[in-house]
N, CA and C of each residue as an Amber inpcrd file, in Angstrom:
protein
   297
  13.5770000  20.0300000  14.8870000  12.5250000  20.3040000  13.9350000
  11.2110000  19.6720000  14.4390000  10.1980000  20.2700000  14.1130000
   8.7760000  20.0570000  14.6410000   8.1280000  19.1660000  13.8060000
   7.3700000  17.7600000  14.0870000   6.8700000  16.9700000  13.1450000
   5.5380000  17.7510000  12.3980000   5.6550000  17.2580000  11.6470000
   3.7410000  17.9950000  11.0960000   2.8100000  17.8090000  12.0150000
   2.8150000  16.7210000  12.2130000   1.6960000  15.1200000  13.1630000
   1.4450000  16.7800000  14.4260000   2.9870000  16.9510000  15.1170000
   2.4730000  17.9670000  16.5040000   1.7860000  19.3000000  16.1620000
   1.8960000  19.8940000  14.6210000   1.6480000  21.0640000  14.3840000
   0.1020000  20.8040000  14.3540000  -0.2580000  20.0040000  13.2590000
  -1.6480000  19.4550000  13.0380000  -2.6910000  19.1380000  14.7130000
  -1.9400000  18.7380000  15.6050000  -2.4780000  18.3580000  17.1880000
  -2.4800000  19.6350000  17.8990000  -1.8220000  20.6910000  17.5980000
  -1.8840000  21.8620000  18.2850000  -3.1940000  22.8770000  17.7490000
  -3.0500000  22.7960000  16.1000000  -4.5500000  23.6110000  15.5490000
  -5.9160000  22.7140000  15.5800000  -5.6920000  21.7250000  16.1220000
  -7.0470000  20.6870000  16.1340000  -7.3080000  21.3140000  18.0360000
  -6.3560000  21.4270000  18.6600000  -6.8040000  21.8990000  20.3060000
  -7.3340000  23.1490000  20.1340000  -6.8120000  23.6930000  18.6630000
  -7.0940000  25.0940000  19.2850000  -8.2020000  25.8180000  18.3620000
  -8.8260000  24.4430000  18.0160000 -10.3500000  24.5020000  17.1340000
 -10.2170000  25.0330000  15.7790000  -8.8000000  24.9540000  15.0810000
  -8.6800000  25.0920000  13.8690000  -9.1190000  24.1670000  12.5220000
  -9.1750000  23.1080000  13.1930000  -9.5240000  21.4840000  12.2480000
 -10.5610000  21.4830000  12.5090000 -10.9690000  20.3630000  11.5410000
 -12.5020000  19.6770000  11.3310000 -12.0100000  18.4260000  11.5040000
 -12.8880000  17.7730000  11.9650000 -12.7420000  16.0390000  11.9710000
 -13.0580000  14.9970000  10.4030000 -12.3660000  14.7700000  10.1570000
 -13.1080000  14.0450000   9.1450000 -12.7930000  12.4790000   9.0760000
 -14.0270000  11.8620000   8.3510000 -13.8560000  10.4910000   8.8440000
 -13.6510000   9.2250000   7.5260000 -12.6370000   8.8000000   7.0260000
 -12.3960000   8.2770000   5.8590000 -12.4700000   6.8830000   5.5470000
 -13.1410000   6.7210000   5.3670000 -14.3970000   5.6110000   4.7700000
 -13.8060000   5.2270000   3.4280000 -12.7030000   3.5370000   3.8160000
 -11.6270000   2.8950000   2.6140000 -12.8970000   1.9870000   1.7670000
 -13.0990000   1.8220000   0.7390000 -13.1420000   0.9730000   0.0950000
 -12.6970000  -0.7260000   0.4340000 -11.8140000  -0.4300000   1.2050000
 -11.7980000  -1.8510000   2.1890000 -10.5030000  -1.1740000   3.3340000
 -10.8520000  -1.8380000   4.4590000 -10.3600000  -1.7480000   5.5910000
 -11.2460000  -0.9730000   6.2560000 -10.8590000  -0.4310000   7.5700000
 -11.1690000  -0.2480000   8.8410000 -11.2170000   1.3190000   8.6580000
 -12.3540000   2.2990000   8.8580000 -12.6970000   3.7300000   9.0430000
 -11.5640000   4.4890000   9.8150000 -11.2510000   5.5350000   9.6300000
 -10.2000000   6.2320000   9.9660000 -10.6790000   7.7670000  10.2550000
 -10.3980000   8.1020000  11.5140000 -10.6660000   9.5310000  12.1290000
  -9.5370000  10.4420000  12.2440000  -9.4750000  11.4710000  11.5150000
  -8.2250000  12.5130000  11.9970000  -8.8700000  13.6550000  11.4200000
  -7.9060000  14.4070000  12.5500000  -8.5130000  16.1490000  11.7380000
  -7.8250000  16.5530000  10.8820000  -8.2080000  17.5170000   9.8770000
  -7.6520000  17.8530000   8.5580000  -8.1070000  19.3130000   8.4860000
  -7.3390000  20.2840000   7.4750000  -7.7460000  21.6310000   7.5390000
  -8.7890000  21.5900000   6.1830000 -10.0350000  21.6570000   6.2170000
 -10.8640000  21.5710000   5.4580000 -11.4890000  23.3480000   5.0520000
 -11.4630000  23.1030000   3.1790000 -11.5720000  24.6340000   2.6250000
 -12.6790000  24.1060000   1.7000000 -13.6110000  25.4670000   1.8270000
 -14.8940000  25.5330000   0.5890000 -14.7830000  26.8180000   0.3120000
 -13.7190000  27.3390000  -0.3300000 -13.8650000  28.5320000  -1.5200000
 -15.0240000  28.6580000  -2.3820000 -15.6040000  29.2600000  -2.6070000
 -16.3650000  29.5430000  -3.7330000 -15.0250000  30.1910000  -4.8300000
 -15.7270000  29.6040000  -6.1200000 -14.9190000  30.1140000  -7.4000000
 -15.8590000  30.2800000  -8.7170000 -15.6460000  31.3060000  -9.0000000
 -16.2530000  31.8570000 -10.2980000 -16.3920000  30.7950000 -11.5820000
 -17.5370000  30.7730000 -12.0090000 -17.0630000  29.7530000 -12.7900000
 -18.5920000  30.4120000 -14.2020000 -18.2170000  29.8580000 -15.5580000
 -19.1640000  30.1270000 -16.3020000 -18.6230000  31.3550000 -17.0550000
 -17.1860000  32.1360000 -16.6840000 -16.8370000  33.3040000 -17.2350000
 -17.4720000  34.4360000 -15.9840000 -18.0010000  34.1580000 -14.6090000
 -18.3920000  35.0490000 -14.0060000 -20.2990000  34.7340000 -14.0250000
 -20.7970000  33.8200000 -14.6630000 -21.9990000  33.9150000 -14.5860000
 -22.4230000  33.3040000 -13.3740000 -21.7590000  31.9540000 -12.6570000
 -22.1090000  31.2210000 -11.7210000 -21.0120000  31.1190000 -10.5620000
 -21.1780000  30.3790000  -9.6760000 -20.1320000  30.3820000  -8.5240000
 -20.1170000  28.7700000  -8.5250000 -18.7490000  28.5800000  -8.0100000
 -18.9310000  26.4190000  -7.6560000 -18.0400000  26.9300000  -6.5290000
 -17.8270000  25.8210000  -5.4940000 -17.5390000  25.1760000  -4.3310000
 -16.0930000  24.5090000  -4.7480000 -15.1730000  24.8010000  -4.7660000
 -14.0520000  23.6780000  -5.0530000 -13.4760000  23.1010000  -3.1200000
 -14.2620000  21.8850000  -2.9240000 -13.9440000  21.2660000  -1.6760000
 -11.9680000  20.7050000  -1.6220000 -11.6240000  21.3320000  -0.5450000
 -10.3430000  20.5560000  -0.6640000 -10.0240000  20.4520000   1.2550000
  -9.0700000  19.4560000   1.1110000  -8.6990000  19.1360000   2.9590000
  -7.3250000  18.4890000   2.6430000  -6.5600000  19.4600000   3.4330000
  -5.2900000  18.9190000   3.5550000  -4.7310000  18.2860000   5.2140000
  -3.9010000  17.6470000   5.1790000  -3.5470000  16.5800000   6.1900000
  -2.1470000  15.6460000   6.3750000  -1.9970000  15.8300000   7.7440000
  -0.4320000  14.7240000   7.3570000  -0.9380000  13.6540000   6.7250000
   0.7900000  13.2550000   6.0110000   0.4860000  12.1660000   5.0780000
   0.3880000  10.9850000   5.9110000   1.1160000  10.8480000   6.8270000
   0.7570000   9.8030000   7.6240000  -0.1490000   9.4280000   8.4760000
  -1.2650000  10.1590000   8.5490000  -2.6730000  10.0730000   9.1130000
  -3.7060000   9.2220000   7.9710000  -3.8400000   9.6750000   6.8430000
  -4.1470000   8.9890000   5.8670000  -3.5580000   8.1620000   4.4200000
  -3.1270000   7.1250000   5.3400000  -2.0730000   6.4760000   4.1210000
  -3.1200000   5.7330000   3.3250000  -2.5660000   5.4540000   2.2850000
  -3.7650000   4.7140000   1.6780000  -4.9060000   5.6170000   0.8200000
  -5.3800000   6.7490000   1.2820000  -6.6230000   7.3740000   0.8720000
  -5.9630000   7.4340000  -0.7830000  -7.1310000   7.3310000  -1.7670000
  -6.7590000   7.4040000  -3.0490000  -8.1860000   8.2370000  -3.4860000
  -8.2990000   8.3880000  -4.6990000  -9.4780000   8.6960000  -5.7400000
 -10.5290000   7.5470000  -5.7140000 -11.2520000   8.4900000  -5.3690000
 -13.1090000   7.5150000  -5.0570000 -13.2290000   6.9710000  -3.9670000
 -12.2650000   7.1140000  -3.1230000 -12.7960000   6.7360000  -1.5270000
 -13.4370000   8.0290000  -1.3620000 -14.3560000   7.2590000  -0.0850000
 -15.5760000   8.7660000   0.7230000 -15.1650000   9.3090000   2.0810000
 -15.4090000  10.2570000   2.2250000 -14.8810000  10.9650000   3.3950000
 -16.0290000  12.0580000   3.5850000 -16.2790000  11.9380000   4.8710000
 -17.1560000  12.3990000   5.6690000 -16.8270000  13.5890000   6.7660000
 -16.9110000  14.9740000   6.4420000 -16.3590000  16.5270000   7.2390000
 -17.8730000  17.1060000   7.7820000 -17.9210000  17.1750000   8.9570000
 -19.3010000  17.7550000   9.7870000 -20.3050000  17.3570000   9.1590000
 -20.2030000  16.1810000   9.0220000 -21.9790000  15.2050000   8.8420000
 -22.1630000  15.6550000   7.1860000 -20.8080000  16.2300000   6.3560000
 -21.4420000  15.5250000   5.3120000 -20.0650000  14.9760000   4.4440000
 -20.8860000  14.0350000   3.1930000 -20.5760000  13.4220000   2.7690000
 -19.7720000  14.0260000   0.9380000 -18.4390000  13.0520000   0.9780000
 -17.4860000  13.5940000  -0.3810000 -16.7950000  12.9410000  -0.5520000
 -16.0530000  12.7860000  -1.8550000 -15.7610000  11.4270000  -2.7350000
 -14.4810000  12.3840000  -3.0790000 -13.6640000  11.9320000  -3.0030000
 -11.9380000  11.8390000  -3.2260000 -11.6430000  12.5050000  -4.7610000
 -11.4030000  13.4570000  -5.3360000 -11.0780000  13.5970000  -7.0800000
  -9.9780000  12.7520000  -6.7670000  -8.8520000  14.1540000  -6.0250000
  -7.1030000  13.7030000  -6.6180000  -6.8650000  13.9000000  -5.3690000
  -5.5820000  13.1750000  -4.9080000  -4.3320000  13.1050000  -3.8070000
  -2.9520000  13.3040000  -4.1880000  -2.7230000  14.7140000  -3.5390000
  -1.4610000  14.9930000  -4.0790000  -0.4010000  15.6670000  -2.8760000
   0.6560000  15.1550000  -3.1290000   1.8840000  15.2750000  -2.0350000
   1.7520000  17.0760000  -1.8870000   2.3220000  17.4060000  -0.8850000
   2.3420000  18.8970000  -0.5980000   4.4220000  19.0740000   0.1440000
   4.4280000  20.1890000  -0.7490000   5.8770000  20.4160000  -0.2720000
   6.8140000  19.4950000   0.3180000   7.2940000  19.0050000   1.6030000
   8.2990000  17.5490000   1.1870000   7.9020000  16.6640000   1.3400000
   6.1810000  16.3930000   0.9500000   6.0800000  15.2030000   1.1530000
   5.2880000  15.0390000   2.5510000   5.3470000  15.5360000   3.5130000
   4.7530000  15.2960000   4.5690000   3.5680000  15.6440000   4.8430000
   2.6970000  16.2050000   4.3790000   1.3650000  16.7930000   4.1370000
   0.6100000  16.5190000   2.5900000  -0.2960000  16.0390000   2.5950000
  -0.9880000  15.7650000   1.2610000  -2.6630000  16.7480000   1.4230000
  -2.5830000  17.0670000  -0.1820000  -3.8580000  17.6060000  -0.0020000
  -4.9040000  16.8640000  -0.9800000  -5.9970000  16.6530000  -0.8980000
  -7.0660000  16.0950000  -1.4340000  -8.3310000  17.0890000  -1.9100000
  -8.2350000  17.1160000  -3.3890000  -9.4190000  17.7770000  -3.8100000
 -11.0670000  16.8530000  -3.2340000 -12.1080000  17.4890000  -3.4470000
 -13.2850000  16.6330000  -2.8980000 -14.7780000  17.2550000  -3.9440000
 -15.4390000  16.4520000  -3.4890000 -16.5980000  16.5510000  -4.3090000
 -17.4170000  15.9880000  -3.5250000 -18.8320000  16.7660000  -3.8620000
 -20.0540000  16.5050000  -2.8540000 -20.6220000  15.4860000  -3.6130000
 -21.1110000  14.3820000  -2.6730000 -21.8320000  13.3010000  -2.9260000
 -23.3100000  13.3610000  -3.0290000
């Protein structure tokens, strides 16, 4: 069986990832690539559009990341909503919000 960690290192070679850079509330800055999404979604009943930011990632690349840490995807800047496990556990995805 294939770890996540090698699947995630194969779409980062092959320019599928973004880098992003996660900025703890305490400790030491952390670099890994993550698959980063900006859907637009209808919002207002259809009157307006919003951005729902989300980036998913092995879980073991970012241990630790919680709600209200900042994280930084192509020079810009976003603040953590929720962190939530993805299928067994080995991949987590993180909603985001622009700072």
């Amino acid at each position: 069986m294939i770890a996540i960690e090698s699947l995630y290192d194969a779409a980062a070679r092959s320019g599928l990832l973004q880098e992003a850079i996660w900025i703890p509330n305490l400790g030491p800055v952390v670099a890994t690539w993550v698959e980063f999404r900006a859907p637009d979604a209808s919002i207002l009943d259809g009157i307006g559009m919003s951005t729902d930011y989300a980036m998913r990632f092995p879980a073991s690349c970012l241990t630790g990341i919680k709600q209200g840490d900042a994280v930084e995807i192509g020079g810009v800047a976003y603040r953590v909503r929720e962190v939530r496990a993805v299928g067994d556990g080995s991949e987590n995805r993180a909603t985001l919000s622009k700072l």
